[in-house]
C-alpha positions as CSV (number, residue, x, y, z in Angstrom):
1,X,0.0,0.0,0.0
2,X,0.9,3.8,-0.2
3,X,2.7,5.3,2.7
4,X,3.1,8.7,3.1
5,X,6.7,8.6,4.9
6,X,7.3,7.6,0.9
7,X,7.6,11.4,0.1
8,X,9.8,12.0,3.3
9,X,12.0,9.3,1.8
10,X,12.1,11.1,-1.5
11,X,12.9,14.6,-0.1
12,X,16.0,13.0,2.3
13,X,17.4,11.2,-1.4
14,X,17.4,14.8,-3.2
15,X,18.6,17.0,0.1
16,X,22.1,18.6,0.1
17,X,23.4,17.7,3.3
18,X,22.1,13.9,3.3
19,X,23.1,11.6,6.1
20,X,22.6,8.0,6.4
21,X,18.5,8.0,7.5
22,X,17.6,6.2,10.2
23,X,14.2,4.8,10.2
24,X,12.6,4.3,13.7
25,X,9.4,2.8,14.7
26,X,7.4,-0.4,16.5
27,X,7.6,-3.7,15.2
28,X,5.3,-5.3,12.2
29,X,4.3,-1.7,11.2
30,X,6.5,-1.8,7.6
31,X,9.7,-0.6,7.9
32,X,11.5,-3.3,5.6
33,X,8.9,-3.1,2.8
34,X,9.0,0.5,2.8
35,X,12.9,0.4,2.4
36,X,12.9,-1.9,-0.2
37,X,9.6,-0.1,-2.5
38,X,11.9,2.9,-2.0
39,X,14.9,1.6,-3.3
40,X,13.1,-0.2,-6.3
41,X,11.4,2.8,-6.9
42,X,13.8,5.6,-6.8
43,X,17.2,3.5,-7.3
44,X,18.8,1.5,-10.1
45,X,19.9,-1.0,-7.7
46,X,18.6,-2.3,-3.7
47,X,21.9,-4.2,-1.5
48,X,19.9,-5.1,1.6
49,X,22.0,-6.6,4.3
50,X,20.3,-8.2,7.5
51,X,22.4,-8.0,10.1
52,X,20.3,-10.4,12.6
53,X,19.9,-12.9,9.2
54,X,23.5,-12.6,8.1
55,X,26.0,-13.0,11.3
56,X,29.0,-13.3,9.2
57,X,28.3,-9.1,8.6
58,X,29.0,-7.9,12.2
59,X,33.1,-8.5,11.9
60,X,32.9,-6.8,8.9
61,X,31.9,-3.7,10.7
62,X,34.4,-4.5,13.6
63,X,37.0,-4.7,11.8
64,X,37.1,-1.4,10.0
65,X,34.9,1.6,10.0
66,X,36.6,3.3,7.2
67,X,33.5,3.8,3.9
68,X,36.4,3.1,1.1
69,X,36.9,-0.6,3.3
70,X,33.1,-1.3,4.4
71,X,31.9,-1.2,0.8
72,X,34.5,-3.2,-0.3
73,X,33.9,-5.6,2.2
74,X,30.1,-5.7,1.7
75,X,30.3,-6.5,-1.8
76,X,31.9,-10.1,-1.4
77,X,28.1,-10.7,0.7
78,X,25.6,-9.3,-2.5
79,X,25.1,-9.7,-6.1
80,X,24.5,-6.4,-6.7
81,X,26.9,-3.5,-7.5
82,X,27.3,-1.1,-4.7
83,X,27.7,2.5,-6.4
84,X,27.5,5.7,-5.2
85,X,23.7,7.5,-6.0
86,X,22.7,4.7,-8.1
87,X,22.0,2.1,-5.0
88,X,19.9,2.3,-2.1
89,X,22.4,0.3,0.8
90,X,19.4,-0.6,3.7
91,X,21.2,-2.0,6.9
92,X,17.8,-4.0,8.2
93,X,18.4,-5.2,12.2
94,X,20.8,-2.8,12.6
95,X,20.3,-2.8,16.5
96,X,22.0,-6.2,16.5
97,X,25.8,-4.2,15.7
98,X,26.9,-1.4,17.6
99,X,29.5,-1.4,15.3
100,X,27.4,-1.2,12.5
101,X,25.5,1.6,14.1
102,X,28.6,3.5,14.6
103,X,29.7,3.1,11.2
104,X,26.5,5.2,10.1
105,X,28.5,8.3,11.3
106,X,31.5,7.5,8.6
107,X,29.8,7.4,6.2
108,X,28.0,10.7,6.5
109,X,31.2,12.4,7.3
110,X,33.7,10.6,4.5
111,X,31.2,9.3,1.9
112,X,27.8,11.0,1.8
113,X,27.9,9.5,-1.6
114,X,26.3,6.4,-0.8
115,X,22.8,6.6,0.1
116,X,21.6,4.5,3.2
117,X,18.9,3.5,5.3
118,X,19.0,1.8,8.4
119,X,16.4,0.3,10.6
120,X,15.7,-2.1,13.1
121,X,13.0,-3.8,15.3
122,X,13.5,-2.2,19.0
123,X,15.7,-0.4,17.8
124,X,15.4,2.2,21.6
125,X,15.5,-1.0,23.8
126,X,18.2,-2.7,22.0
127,X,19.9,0.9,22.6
128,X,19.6,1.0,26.4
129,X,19.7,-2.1,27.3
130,X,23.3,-3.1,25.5
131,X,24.3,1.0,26.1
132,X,25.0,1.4,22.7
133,X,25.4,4.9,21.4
134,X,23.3,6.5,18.6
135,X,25.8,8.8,16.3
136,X,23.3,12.4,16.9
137,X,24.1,14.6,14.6
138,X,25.7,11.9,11.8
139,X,22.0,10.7,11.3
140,X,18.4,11.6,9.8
141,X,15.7,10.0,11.9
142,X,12.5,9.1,10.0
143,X,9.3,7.8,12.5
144,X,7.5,5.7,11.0
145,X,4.0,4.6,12.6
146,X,0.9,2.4,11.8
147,X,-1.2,2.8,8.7
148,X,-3.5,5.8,9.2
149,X,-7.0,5.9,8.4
150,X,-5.8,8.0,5.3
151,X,-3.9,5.8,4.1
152,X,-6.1,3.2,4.2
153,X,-9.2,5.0,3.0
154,X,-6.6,5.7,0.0
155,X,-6.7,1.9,-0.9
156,X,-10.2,1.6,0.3
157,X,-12.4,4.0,-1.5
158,X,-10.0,5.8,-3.5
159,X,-13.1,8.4,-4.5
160,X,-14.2,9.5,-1.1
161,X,-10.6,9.9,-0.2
162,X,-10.3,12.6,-3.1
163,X,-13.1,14.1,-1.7
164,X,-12.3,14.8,1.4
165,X,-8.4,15.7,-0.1
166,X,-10.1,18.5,-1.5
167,X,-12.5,20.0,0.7
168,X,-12.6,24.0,0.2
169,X,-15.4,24.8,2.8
170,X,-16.5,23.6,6.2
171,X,-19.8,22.9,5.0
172,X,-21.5,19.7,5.7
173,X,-20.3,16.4,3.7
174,X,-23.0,15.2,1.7
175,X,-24.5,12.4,3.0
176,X,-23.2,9.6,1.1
177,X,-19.9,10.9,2.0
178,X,-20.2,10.6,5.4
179,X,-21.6,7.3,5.3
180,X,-18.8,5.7,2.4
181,X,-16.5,7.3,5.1
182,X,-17.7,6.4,8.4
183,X,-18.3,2.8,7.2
184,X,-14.3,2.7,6.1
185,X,-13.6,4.4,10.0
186,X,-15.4,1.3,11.4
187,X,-13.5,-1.2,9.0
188,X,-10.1,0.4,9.9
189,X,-11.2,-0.2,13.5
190,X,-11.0,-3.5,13.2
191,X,-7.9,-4.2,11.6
192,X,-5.9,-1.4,12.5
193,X,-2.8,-0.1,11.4
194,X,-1.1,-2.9,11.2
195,X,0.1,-3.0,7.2
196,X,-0.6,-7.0,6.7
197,X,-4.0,-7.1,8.6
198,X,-5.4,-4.2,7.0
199,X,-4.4,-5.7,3.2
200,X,-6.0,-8.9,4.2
201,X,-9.2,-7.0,4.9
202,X,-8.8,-5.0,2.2
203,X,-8.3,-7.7,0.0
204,X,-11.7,-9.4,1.0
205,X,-9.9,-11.9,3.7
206,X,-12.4,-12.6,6.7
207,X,-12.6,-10.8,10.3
208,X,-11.2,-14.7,11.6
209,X,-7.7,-14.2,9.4
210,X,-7.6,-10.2,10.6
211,X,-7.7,-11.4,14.1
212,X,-4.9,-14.6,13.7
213,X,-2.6,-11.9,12.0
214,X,-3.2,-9.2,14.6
215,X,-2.9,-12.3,17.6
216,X,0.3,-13.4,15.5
217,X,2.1,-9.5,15.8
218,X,0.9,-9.9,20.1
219,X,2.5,-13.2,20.5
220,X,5.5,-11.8,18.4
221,X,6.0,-8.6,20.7
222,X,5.3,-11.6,24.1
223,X,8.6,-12.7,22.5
224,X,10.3,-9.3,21.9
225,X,9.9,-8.8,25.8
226,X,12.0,-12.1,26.9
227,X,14.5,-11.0,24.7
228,X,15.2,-7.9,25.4
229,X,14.3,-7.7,28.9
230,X,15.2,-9.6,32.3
231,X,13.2,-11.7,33.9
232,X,11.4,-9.7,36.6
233,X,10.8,-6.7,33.8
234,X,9.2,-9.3,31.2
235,X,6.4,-10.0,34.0
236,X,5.6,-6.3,35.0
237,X,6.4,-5.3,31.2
238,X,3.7,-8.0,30.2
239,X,1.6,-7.2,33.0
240,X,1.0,-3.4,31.7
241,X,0.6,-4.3,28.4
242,X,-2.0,-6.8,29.4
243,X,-3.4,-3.9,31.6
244,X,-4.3,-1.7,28.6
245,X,-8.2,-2.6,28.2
246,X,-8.9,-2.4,31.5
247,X,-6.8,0.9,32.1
248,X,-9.0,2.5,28.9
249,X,-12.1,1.2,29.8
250,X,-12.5,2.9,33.5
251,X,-14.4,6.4,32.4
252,X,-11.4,8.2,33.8
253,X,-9.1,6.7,31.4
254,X,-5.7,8.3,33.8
255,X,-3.7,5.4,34.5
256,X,-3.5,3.3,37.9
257,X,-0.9,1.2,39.3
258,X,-3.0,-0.9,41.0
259,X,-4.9,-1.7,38.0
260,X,-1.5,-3.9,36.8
261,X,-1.5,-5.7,40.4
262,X,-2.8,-5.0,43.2
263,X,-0.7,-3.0,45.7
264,X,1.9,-2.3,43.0
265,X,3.8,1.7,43.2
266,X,5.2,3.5,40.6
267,X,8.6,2.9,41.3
268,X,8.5,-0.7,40.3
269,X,6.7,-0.2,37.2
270,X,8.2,3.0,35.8
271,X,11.2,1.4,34.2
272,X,8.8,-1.5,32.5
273,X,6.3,2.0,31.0
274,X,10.0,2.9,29.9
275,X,10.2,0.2,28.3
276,X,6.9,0.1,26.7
277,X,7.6,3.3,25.3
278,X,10.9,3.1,24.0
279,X,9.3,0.0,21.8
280,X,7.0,2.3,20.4
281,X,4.1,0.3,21.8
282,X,2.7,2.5,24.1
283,X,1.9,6.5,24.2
284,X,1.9,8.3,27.8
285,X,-0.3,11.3,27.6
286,X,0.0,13.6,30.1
287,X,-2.4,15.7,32.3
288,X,-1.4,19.7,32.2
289,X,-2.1,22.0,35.1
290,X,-2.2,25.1,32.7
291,X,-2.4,25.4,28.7
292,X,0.1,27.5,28.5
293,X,2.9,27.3,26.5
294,X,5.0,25.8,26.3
295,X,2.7,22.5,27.0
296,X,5.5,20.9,28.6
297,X,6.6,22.8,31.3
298,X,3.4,22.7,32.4
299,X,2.7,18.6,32.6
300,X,2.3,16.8,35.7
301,X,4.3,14.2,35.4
302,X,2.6,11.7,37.8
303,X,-0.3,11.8,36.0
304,X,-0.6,10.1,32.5
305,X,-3.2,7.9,30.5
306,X,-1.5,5.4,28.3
307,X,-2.5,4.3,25.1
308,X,-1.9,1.6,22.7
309,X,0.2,2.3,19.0
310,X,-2.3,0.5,17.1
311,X,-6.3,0.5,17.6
312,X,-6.7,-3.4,16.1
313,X,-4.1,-4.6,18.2
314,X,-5.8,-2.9,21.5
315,X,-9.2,-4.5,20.3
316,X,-7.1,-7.8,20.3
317,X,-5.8,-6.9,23.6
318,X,-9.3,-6.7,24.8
319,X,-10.5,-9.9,23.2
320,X,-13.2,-8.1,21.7
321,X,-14.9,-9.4,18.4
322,X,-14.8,-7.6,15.5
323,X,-19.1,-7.9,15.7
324,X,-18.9,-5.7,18.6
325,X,-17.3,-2.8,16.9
326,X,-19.8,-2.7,13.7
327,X,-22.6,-2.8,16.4
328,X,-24.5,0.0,18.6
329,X,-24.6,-2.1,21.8
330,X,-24.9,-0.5,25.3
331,X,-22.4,-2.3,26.6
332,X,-19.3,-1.9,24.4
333,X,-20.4,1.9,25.2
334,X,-17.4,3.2,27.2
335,X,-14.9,1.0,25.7
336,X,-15.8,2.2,22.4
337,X,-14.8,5.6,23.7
338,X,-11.8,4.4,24.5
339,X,-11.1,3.0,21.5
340,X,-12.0,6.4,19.5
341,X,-9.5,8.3,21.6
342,X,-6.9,6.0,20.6
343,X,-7.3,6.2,17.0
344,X,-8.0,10.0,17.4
345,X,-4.3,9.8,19.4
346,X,-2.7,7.7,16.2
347,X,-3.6,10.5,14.1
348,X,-2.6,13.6,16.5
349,X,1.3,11.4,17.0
350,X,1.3,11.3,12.8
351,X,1.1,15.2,12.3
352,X,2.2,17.0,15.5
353,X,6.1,17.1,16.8
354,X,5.6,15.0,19.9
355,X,2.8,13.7,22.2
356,X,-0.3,15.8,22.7
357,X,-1.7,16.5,26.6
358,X,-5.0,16.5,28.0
359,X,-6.4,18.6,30.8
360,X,-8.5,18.0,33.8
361,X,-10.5,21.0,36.2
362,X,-10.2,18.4,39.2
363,X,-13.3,16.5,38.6
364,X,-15.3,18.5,37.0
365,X,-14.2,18.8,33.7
366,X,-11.7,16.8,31.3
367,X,-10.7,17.2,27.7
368,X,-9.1,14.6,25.6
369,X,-6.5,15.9,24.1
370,X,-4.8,19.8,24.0
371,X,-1.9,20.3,21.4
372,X,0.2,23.2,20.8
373,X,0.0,25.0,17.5
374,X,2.4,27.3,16.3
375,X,0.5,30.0,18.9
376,X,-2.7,28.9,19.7
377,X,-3.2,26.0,22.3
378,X,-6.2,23.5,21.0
379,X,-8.6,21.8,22.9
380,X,-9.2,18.3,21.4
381,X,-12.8,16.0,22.6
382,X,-13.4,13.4,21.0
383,X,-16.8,11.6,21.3
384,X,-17.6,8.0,20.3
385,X,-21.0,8.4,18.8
386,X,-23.5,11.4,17.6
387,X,-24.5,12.6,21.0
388,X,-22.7,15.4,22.3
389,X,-23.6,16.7,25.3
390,X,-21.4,17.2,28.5
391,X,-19.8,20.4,29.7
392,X,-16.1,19.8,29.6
393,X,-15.1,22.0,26.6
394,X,-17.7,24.5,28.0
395,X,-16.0,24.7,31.0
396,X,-12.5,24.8,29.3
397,X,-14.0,27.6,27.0
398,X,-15.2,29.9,29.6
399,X,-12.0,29.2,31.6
400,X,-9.6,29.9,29.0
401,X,-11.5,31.6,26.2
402,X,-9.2,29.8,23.1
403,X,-9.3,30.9,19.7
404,X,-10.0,27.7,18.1
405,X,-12.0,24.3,19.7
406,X,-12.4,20.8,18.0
407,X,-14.8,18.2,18.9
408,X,-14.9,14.8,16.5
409,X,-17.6,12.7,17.0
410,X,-19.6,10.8,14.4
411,X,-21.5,14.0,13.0
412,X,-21.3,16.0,10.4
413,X,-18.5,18.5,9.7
414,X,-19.5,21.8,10.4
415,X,-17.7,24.8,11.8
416,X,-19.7,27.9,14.2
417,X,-18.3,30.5,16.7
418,X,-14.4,29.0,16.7
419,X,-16.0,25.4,17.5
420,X,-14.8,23.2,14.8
421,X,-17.0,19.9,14.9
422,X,-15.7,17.1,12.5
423,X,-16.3,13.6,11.8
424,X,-14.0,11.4,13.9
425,X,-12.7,9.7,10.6
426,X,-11.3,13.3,9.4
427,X,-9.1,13.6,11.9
428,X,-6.1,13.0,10.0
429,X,-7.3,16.0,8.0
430,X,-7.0,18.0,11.1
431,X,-4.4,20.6,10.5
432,X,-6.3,21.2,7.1
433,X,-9.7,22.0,8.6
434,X,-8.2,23.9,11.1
435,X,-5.9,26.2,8.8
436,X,-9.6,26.6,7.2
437,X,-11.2,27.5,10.2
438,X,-8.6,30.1,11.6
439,X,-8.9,31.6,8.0
């Protein structure tokens, strides 16, 4: 499928000053195929080495770090001819060689000739835990995250996608534009972003091979924390991930020790969140005590929610059937809030510089999600269904008077007196509609 970190890919190959890119983000989400598209694509020729496949590699990258050497070297293990601008070099389980990580900074300082990527699966746990050093500064680090609901309504419904690409107004979406929409937002709530489970859906596979591939990538990432992780951290690693569903299902979604085990404290599980984190599995959202900028200096730092990276694997988490998410029932009523804040949240991580906040007026009031734009502060709710009411952004509004507000629920787009209301599966139009709204 088409992935927009394509054109980010593009612009690093044509810049200037290009380094060796480094490509960063969670397991399973398509790093390797988007290396490899991108060299066929762009390149006359793709030498992929693996260094977790290919053991032999990692004395080759002990030995010397010198370009002129490590090219030669490399091209007694490939086929293909290594020459500068004409081949894409991808270093794939680079994590596995400090050495090879190191040799990243060589090349952009000797040889910025050769164009390469490197990536690899944990890449920031692999980091900490065997202290190797990332050459800052001798790099060009590329996130990558799931599929977004763009890019999958791109493959789905390639029409309503162009639609909504070129909205001019804030006018309500014809009907059968929000319906062909919304029915694609409850498809990609099933699968989620996870490249192979949404192309079996998309392909016309069943809801029973989604969920075996999605149960496949948790069992992988069960492994991923016995290897990289001792003992005691697998269990309280595994025990917050487990956690997840129940942590997002309580109305007040903040997150709770106890909830992992009861009588646990923070200071035996805030290495394992580390952890979580640093595998690009889990987002920590904090509470503010002000919107103010800057945002962070105004985070309480005890005080979080946590998320999951990927909607359809959180719905796995939960053991919930895909039946329950194409249904209205009562009682998947609060987790399907929960579950709309996270895809809300996979869209927010994809176009802002960071993690977003959220704010609380004790407990009176709470909204989802605040960001900081340019110099506005936005507040963010995000609503599971078509009723609205509650007083939170009210309360923020008459508190802090903002510019700008956004609620996304499952009406109709419309914008009136600096409220911008938009359909939840638009949020990965969000700057857009708000560069529209603000004029």
């Amino acid at each position: 499928m088409e992935r927009d970190v394509f054109e980010k890919l593009r612009q690093w190959k044509v810049s200037k000053n290009r380094k060796p890119l480094l490509l960063q983000g969670a397991r399973q989400i398509g790093k390797t195929w988007i290396m490899r598209e991108f060299g066929r694509r762009e390149f006359e020729h793709v030498a992929e080495f693996n260094i977790d496949e290919q053991k032999e590699l990692k004395p080759v990258f002990v030995r010397t770090k010198d370009p002129a050497r490590l090219i030669a070297e490399l091209s007694l293990y490939t086929e293909t001819p290594i020459q500068p601008e004409k081949t894409l070099i991808i270093f794939d389980e680079i994590q596995e060689s400090e050495d090879a990580l190191n040799s990243l900074k060589y090349f952009a300082e000797k040889a910025p000739e050769y164009a390469i990527i490197a990536a690899g699966s944990l890449l920031g746990v692999a980091v900490r835990k065997k202290k190797m050093a990332v050459p800052v500064g001798k790099v060009h680090i590329v996130k990558m995250f799931p599929l977004t609901f763009r890019e999958f309504l791109r493959e789905a419904d390639y029409n309503t996608y162009q639609y909504i690409e070129n909205l001019q107004t804030l006018d309500h979406l014809p009907e059968i534009i929000l319906s062909r929409i919304t029915d694609q937002y409850r498809r990609y709530s099933i699968c989620g972003g996870m490249p192979e489970a949404a192309a079996v859906l998309l392909n016309g596979g069943g809801m029973g091979e989604v969920d075996d591939i999605l149960d496949d990538i948790l069992q992988m990432y069960q492994l991923d924390f016995a290897k990289y992780a001792s003992p005691v951290e697998v269990a309280r690693i595994s025990a917050i991930w487990h956690s997840l569903p129940s942590q997002l299902s309580k109305e007040n979604r903040k997150f709770i020790y106890s909830v992992v085990r009861t009588g646990a404290r923070a200071r035996e599980y805030e290495d394992s969140l580390f952890w979580l984190e640093q595998a690009g599995l889990i987002y920590k959202v904090h509470n503010i005590s002000a919107p103010k900028m800057p945002l962070k200096a105004y985070e309480e730092l005890p005080v979080f929610k946590v998320y999951a990276l990927d909607c359809g694997l959180l719905r796995r988490l939960a053991h919930l059937k895909s039946e329950v998410i194409l249904s209205n029932s009562d009682e998947y009523k609060e987790f399907r809030g929960a579950m709309a804040e996270n895809i809300v949240l996979q869209s927010l991580v994809t176009q802002t510089d960071g993690i977003p906040n959220y704010w609380t007026s004790g407990n009176l009031a709470e909204v989802d999600f605040v960001i900081q734009d340019t110099l506005d502060i936005i507040p963010i709710e995000v609503k599971s269904g078509t009723r609205i009411s509650g007083g939170s952004l009210s309360s923020y509004r008459k508190k802090y008077n903002p510019r700008l507000l956004i609620r996304l629920s499952l009406n109709n787009l419309q914008y009136n007196d600096g409220l911008l209301s938009l359909p939840l599966s638009m949020a990965d139009w969000l700057w857009k509609l708000m560069g529209m709204a603000r004029g």
